[in-house]
DOKEDO-526137 format. One record per residue: residue number from 1; x, y, z of N, C-alpha, C in turn. Coordinates in steps of 0.1 Angstrom, whole numbers. Layout:
REC    k    npx    npy    npz   capx   capy   capz    cpx    cpy    cpz
REC  NUM      X      Y      Z      X      Y      Z      X      Y      Z
...
END
This chain:
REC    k    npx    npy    npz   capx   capy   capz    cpx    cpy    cpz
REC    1    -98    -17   -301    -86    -25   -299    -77    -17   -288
REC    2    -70    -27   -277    -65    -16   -265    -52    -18   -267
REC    3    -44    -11   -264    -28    -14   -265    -22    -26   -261
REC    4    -10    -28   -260     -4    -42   -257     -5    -45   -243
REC    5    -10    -62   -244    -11    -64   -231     -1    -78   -229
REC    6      6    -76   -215     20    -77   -207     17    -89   -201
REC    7     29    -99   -202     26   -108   -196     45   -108   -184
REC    8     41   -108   -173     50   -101   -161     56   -114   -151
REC    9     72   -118   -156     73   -134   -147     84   -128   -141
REC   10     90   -136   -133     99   -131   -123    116   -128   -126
REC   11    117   -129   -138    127   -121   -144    127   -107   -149
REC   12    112   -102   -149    110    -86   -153    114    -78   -139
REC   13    117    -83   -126    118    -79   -118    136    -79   -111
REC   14    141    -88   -117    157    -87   -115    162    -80   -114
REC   15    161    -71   -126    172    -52   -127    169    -46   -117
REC   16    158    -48   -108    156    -35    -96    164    -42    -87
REC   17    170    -50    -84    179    -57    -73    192    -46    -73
REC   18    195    -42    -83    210    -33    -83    204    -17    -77
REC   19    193    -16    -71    188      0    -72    188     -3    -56
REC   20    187    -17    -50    192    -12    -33    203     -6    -29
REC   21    197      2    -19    209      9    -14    217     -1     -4
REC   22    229     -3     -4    240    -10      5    239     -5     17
REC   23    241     12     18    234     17     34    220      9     41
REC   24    210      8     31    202      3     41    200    -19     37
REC   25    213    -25     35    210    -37     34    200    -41     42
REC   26    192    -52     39    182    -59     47    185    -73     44
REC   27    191    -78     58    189    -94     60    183    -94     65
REC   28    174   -108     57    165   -118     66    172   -130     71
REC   29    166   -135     82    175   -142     95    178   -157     84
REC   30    182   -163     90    183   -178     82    173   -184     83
REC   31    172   -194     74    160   -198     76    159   -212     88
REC   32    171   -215     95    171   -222    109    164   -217    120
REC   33    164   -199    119    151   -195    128    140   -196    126
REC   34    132   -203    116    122   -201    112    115   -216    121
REC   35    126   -223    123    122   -239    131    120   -238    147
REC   36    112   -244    151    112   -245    166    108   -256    173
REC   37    115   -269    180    127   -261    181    143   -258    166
REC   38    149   -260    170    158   -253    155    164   -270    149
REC   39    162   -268    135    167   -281    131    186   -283    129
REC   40    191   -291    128    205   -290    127    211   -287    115
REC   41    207   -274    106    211   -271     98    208   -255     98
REC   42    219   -247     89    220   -232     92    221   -227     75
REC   43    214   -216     73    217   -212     60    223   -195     68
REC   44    231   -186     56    238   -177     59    224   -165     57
REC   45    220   -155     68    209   -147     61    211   -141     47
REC   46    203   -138     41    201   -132     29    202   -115     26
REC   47    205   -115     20    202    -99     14    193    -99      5
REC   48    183    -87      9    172    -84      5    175    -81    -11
REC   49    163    -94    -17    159    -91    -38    151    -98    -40
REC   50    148    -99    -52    137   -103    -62    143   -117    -63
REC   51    141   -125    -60    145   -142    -65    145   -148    -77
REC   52    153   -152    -83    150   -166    -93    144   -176    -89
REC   53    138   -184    -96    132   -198    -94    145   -203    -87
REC   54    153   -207    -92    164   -212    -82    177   -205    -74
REC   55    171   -195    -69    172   -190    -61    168   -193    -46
REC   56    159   -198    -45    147   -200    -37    149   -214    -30
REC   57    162   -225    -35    163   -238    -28    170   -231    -18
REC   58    184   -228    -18    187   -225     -8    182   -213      6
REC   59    175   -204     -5    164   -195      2    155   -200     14
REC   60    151   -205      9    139   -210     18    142   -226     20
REC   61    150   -234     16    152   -247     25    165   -245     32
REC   62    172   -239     25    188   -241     36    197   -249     28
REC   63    209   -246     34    221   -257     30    221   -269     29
REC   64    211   -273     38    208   -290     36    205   -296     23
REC   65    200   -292     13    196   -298      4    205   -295    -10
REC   66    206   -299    -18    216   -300    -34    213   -289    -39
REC   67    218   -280    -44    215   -264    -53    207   -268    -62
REC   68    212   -282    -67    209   -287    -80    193   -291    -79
REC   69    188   -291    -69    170   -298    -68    165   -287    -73
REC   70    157   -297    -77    144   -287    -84    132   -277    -76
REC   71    136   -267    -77    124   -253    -61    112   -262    -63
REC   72    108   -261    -71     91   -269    -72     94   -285    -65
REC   73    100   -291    -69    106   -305    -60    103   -304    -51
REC   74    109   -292    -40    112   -294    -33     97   -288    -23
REC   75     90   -275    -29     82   -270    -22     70   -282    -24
REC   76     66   -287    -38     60   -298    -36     61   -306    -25
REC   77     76   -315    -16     75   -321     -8     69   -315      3
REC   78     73   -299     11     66   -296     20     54   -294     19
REC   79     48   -290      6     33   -290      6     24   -300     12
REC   80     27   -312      1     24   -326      6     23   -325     21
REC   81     35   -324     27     33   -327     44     27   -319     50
REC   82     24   -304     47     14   -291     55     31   -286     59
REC   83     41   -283     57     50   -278     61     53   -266     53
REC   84     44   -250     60     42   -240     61     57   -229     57
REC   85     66   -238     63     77   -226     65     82   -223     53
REC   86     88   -231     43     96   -226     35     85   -216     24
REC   87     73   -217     26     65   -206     17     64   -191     28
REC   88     64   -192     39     68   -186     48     74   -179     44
REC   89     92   -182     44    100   -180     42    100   -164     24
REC   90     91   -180     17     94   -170      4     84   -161      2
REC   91     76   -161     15     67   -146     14     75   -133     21
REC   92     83   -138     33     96   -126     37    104   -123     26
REC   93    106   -129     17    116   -126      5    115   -115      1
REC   94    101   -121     -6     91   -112    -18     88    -99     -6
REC   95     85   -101      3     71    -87     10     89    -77     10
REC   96    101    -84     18    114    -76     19    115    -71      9
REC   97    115    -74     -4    123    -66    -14    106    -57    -22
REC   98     96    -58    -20     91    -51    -21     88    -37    -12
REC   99     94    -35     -3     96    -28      8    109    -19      5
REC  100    117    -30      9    132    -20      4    137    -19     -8
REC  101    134    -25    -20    134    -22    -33    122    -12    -41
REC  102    108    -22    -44     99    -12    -49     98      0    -44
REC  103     94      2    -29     89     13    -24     99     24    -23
REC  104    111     18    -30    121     32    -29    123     34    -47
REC  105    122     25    -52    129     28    -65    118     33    -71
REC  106    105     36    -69     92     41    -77     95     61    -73
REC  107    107     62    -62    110     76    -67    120     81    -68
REC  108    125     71    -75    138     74    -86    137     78   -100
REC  109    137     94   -102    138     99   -115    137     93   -125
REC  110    146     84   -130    148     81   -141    157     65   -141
REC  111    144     55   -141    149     38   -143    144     37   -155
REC  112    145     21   -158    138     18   -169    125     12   -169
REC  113    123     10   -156    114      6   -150    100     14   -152
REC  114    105     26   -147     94     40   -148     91     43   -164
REC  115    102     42   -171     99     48   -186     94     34   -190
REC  116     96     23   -187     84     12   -193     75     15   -194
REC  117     67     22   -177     51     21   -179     48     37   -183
REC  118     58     45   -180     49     57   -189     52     52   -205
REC  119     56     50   -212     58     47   -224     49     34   -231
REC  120     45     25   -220     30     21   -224     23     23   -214
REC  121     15     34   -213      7     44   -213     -9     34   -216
REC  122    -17     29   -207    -28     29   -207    -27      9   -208
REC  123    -13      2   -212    -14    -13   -211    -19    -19   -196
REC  124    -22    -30   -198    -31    -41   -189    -12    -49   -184
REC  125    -13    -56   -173     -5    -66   -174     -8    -79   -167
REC  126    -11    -92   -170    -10    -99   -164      7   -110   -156
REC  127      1   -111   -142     15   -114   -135     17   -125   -130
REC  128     29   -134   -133     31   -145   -122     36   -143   -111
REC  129     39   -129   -112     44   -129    -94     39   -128    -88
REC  130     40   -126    -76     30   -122    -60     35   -110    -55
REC  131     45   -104    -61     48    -93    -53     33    -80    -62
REC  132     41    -68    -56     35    -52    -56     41    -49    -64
REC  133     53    -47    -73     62    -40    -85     57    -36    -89
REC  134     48    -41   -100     36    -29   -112     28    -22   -101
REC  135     21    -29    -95     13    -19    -90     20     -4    -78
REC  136     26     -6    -71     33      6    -69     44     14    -83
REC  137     44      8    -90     48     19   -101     38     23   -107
REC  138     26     19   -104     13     28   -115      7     31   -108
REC  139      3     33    -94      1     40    -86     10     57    -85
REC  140     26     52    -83     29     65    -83     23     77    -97
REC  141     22     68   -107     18     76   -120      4     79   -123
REC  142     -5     75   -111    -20     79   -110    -25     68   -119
REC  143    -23     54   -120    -27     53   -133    -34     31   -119
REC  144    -33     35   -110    -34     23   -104    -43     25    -88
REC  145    -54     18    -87    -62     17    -79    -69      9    -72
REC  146    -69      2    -59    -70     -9    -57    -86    -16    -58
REC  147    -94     -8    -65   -106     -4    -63   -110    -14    -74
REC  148   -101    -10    -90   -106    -17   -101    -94    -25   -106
REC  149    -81    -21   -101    -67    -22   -103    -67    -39   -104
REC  150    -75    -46    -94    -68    -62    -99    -79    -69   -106
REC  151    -86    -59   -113    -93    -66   -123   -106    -73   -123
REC  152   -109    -66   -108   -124    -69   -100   -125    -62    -92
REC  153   -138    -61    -88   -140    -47    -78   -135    -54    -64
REC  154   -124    -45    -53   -125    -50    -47   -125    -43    -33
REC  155   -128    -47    -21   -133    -38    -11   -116    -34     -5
REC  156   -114    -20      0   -104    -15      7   -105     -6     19
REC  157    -96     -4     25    -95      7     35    -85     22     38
REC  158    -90     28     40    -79     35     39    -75     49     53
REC  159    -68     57     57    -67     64     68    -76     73     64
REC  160    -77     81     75    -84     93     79    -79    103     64
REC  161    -67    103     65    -60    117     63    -66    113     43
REC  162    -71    106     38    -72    103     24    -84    105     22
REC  163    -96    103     28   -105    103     28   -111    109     17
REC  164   -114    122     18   -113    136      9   -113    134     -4
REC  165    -99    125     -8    -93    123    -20   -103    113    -24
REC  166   -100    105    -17   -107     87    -24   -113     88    -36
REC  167   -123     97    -41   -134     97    -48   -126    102    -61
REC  168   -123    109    -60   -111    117    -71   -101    104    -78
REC  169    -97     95    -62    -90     83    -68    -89     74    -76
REC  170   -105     68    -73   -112     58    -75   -111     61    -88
REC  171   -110     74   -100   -114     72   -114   -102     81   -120
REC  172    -86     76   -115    -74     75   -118    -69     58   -122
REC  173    -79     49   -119    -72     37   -121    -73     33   -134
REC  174    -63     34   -147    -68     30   -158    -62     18   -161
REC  175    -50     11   -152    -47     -2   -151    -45     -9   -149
REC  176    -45    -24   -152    -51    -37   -144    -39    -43   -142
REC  177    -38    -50   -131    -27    -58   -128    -37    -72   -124
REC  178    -32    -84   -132    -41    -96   -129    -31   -110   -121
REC  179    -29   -111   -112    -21   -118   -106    -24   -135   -109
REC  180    -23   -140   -116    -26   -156   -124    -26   -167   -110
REC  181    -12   -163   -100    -11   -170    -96     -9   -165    -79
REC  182    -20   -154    -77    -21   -146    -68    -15   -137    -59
REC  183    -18   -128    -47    -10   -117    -51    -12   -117    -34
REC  184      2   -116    -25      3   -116     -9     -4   -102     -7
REC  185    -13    -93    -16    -19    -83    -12    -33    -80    -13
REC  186    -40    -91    -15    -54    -96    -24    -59   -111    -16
REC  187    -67   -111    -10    -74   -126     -8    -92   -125    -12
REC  188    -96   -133    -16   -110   -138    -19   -116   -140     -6
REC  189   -132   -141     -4   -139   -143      6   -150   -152      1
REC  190   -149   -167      4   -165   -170     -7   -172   -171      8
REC  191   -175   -171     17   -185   -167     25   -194   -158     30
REC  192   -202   -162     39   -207   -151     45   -215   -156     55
REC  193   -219   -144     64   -221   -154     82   -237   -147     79
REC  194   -245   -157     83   -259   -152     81   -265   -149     92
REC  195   -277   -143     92   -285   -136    103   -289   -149    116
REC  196   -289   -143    126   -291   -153    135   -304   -160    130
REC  197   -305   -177    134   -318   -182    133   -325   -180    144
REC  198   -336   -187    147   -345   -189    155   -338   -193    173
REC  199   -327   -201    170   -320   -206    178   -311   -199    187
REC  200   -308   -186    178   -298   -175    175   -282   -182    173
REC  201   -283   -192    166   -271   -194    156   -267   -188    147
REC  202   -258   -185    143   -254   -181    129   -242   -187    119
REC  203   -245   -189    110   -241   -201     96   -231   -191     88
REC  204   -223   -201     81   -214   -199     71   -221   -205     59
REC  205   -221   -193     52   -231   -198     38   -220   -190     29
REC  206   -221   -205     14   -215   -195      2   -216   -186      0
REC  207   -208   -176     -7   -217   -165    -17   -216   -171    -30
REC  208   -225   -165    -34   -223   -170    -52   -212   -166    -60
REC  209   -203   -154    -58   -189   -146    -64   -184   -144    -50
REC  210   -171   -146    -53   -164   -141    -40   -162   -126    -39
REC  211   -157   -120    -26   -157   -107    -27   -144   -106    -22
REC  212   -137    -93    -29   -120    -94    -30   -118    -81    -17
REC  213   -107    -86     -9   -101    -76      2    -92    -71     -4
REC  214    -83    -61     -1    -74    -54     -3    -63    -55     11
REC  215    -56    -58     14    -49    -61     23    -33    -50     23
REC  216    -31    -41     21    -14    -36     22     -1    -45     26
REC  217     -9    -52     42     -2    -57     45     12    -51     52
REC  218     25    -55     50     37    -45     55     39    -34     48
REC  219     31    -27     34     37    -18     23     24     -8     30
REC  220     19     -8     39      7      5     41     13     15     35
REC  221     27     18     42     32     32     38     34     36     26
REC  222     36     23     16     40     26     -1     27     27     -7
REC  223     20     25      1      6     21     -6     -5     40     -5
REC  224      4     49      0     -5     65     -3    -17     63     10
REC  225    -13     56     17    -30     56     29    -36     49     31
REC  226    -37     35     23    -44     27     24    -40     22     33
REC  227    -47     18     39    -47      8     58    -51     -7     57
REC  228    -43    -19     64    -50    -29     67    -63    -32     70
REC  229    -69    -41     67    -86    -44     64    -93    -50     83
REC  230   -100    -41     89   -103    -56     98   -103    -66     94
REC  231    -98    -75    105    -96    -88    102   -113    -93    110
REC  232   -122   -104     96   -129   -109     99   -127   -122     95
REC  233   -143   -133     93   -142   -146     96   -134   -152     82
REC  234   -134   -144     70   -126   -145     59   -113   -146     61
REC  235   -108   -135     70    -92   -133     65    -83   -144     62
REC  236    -73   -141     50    -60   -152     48    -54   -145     50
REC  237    -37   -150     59    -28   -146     57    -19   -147     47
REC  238     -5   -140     40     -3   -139     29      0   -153     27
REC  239      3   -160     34     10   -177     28     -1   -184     22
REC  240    -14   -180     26    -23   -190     21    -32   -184      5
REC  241    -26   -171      1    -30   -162     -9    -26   -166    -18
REC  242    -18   -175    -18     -8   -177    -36     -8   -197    -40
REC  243     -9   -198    -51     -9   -207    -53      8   -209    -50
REC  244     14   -220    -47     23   -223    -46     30   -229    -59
REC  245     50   -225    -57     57   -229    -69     58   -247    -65
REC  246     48   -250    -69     48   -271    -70     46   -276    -83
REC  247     49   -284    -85     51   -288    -96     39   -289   -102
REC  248     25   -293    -95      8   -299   -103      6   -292    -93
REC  249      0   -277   -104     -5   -265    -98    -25   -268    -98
REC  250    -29   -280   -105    -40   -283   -105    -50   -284    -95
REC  251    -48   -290    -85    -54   -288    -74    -59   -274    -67
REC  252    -48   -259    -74    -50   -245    -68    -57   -241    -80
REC  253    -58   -247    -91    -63   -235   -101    -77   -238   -106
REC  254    -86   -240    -95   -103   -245    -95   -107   -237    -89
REC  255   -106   -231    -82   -113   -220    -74   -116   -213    -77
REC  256   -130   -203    -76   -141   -197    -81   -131   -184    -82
REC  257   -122   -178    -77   -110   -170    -75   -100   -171    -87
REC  258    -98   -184    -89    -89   -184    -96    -99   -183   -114
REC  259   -111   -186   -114   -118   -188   -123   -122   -173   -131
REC  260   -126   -165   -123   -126   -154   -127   -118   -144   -128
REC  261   -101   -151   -123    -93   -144   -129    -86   -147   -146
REC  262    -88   -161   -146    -89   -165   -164    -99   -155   -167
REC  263   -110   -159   -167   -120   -150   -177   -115   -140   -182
REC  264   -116   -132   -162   -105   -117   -174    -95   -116   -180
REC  265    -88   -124   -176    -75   -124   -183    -77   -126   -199
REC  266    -89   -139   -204    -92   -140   -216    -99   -127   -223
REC  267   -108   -119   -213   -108   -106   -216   -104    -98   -224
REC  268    -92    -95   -216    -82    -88   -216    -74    -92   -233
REC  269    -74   -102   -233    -67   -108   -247    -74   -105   -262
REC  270    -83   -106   -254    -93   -105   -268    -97    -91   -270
REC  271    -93    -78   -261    -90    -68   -265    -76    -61   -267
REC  272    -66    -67   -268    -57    -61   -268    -48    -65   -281
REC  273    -40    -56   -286    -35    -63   -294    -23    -70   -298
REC  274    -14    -68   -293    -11    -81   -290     -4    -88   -280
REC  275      3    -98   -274      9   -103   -264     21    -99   -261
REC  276     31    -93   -244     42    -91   -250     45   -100   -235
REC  277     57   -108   -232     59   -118   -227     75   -113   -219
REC  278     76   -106   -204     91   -105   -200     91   -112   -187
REC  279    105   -118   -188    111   -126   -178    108   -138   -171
REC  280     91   -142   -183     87   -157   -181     92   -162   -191
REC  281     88   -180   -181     97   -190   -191     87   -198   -197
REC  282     72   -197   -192     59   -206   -199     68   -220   -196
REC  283     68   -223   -182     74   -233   -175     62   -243   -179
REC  284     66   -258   -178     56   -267   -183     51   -271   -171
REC  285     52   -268   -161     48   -269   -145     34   -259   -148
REC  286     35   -247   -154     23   -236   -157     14   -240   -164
REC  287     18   -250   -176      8   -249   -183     -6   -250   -186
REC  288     -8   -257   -172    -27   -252   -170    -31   -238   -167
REC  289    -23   -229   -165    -24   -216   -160    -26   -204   -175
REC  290    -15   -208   -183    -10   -201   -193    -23   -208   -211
REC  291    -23   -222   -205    -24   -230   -216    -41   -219   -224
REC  292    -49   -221   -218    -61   -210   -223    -59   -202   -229
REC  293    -48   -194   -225    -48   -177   -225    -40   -178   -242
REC  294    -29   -185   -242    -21   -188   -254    -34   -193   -266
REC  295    -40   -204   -263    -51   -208   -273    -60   -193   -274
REC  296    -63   -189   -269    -67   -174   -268    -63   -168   -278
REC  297    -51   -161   -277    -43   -155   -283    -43   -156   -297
REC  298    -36   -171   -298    -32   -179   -315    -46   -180   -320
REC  299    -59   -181   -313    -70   -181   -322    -76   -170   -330
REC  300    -74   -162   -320    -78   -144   -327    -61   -142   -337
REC  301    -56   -148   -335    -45   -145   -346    -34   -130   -341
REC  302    -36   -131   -330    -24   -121   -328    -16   -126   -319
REC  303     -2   -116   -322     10   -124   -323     15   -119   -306
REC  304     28   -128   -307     35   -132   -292     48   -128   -291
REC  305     54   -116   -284     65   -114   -278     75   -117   -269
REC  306     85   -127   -274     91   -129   -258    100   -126   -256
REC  307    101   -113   -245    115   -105   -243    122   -115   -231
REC  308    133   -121   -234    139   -130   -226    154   -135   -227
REC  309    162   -130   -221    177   -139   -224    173   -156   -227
REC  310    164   -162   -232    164   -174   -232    153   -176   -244
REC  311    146   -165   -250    139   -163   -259    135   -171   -267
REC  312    146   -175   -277    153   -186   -285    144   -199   -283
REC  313    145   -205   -271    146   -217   -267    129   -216   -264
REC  314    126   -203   -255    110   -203   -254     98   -206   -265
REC  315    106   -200   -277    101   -195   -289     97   -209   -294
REC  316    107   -221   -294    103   -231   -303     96   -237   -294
REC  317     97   -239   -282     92   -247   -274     73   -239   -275
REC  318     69   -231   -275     58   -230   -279     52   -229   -290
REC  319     56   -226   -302     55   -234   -316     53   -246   -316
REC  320     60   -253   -313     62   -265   -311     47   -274   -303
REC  321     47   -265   -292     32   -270   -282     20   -264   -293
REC  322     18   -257   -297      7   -247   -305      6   -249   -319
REC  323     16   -255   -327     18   -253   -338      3   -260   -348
REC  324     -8   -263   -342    -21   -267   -347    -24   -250   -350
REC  325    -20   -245   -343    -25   -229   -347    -17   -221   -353
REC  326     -5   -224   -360      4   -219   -368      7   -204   -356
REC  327     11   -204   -346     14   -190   -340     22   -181   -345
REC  328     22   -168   -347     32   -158   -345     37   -159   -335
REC  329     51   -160   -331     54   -159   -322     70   -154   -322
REC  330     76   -145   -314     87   -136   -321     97   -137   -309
REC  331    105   -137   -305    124   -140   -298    131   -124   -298
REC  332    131   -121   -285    137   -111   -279    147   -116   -273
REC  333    162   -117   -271    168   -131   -263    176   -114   -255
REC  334    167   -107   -245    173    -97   -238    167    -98   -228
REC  335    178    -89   -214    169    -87   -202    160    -76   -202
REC  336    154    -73   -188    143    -63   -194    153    -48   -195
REC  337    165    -42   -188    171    -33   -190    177    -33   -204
REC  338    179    -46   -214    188    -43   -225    173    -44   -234
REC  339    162    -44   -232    153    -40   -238    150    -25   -238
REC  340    149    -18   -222    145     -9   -222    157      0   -229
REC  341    167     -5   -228    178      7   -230    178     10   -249
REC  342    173     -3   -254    170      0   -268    159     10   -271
REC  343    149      8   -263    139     18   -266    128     11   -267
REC  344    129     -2   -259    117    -10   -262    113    -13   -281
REC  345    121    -21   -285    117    -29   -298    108    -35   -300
REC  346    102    -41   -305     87    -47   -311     90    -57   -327
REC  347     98    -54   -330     99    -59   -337     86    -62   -349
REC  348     83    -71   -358     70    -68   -366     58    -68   -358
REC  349     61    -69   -343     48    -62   -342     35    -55   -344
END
């Protein structure tokens, strides 16, 4: 049986917004520059954080549209049309504040952030986000590798100056970060270009498993040496790496990529003991994503943690979807700092 394994949504990531420094603010431009030519509407730039779901209308559409719309409404519509920018947009978000947030606050003495993961000590996490957070905090603690780190072997690169080390590296990683809904640092390859024929052409043929890249991307420097991957006939840039926040995620969660990231994830469940759930909402937009993992869970009979200011309301609403399985299921109604500042509770865990 493995210790508790973490389920990671975009409210576990809020408390590190207060750890930017004001000396080094980071605005990103409006998102009016992002158009060309410019459309007749202006949002104010942003200061660099972690976003809310609704955070992200005005983020990434601008002033034009109601506060009040729904982010998935609305990214739904540009989807539909191939209209690239506003995911764009919320890949500068995310890559910004993992840049000027994670990559500074992972050498800050003493957050609650840091005493989370030393204090579970050897847990798995699976993530809805797309950023780097966990994994550059368990990296700094030797405990993260990009080798075995996302829960499949996957190919990387790294500078000269690391070299040496690598080998030593490679069997520091004791934990998984599983990105559900993909990660702007990770893309799949189901290809592969075959030997010239007779003709001397050469073909794009499946592979039977895809093979995973490691990409740094803008965080090379957070990342200890690791380097950008040549770019070959595979490469995605990060906007095409993530499933998008739209409302019918169905269309993105068939992929041979996405498939063997369930498995593990089911994995993962069925060795661990039990579920602990911070700053997701188990949004009904998710529930082909989540829906498995939970039957998972309630079937082996171990129980469900949700540390959340909204806890309460998460708690019945999944009882309520599950209750053919009579779930345990347990109400933390805290953020993750008034969690961590307790000492991390568990309650009958």
């Amino acid at each position: 049986m493995s210790e508790e394994l973490f389920i990671l949504g975009a409210g576990f990531n809020l408390d590190a917004n207060k750890y930017l420094d004001p000396k080094n603010q980071y605005l990103l431009p409006s998102a009016n520059e992002y158009y060309n030519p410019p459309l007749q509407w202006e949002t104010e730039p942003l200061s660099c954080s972690y976003p809310k779901v609704n955070d992200l209308v005005h983020a990434c559409f601008g002033l034009r549209v109601d506060p009040k719309t729904s982010a998935e409404k609305l990214f739904t519509q540009a989807y539909k049309k191939a209209d690239w920018i506003p995911i764009e947009r919320l890949v500068d978000i995310i890559q910004a504040a993992d840049h000027y947030i994670a990559s500074k606050i992972i050498n800050y003495p003493s957050t609650p952030y840091l005493k989370f993961f030393q204090y579970f000590n050897g847990s798995h996490f699976l993530s809805y986000n797309y950023d780097c957070f966990a994994e550059l905090h368990l990296q700094k603690l030797h405990r993260w590798h990009p080798l075995y780190g996302f829960g499949m072997q996957v190919q990387y690169s790294h500078s000269q100056s690391v070299i040496d080390q690598d080998v030593s590296l490679q069997n520091v990683g004791s934990s998984i970060v599983l990105h559900l809904h993909g990660s702007f640092y990770l893309y799949p390859i189901e290809t592969d270009i075959s030997p010239a024929d007779i003709n001397g052409t050469r073909w794009l043929t499946p592979r039977p498993s895809p093979r995973f890249i490691f990409d740094p991307d803008t965080l090379c420097d957070a990342f200890s040496g690791f380097t950008r991957p040549e770019l070959d006939h595979g490469y995605s840039p990060p906007v095409a790496r993530l499933i998008p926040p739209i409302a019918d995620k169905s269309s993105s969660l068939v992929a041979k990529y996405y498939n063997l990231l369930i498995e593990r994830a089911v994995n993962l469940i069925n060795e661990a003991s039990c579920l602990i759930s911070i700053g997701y909402s188990f949004a009904e937009n998710d529930s082909e994503s989540y829906d498995i993992l939970l039957k998972r869970l309630f079937e082996k009979g171990k129980k469900l943690l949700i540390v959340n200011p909204s806890s309460d309301q998460i708690v019945y609403k999944i009882k309520s979807r599950y209750r053919s399985y009579s779930p345990s299921v347990y109400s933390l109604p805290l953020t993750f700092s008034q969690w961590a500042e307790k000492g991390f509770p568990r309650g009958t865990l």
